[in-house]
C-alpha positions as CSV (number, residue, x, y, z in Angstrom):
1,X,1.6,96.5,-43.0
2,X,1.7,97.4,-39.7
3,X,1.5,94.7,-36.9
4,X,1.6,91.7,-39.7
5,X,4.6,89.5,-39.4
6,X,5.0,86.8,-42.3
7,X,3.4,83.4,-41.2
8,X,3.1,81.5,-44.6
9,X,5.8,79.0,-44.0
10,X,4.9,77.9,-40.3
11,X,1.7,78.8,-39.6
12,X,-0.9,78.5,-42.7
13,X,0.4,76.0,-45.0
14,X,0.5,73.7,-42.4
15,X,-3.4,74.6,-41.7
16,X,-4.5,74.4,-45.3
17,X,-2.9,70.7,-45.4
18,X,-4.7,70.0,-42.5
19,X,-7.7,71.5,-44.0
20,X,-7.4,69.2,-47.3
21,X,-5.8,66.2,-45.6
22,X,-8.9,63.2,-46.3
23,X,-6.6,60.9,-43.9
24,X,-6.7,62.9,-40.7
25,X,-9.7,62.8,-38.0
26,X,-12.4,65.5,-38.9
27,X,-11.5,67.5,-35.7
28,X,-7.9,68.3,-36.9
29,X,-9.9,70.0,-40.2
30,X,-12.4,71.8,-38.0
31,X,-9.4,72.7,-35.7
32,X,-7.3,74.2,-38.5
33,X,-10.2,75.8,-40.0
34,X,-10.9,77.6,-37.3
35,X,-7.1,78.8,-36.8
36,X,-7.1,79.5,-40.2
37,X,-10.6,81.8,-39.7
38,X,-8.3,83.5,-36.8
39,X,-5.6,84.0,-39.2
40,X,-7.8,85.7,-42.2
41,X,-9.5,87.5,-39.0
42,X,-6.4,89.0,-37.9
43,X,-4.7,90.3,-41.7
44,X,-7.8,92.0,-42.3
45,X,-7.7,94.2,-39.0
46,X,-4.2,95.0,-39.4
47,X,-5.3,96.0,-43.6
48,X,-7.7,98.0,-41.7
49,X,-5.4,100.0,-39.5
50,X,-3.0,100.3,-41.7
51,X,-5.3,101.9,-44.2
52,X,-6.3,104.6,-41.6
53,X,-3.0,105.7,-41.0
């Protein structure tokens, strides 16, 4: 994929522990949520351009 650079190990599992973590404050969930959303956001508009090329 064009313009997709691997993110799993420092960037995403980190958010989906905050995202099940029942010990943190709720604004850490909707926090990583969110980054997470950006995350999904931004794979699916490279899939996109790379699937026009």
């Amino acid at each position: 994929m064009t313009g997709f650079r691997a993110a799993f190990d420092t960037e995403v599992i980190p958010l989906l522990a905050a995202l099940a973590g029942k010990e943190r404050e709720p604004r850490y969930a909707i926090l990583a949520h969110r980054q997470l959303r950006l995350f999904v956001d931004r794979l699916w508009e490279s899939q996109q351009k790379s699937n026009q090329e």
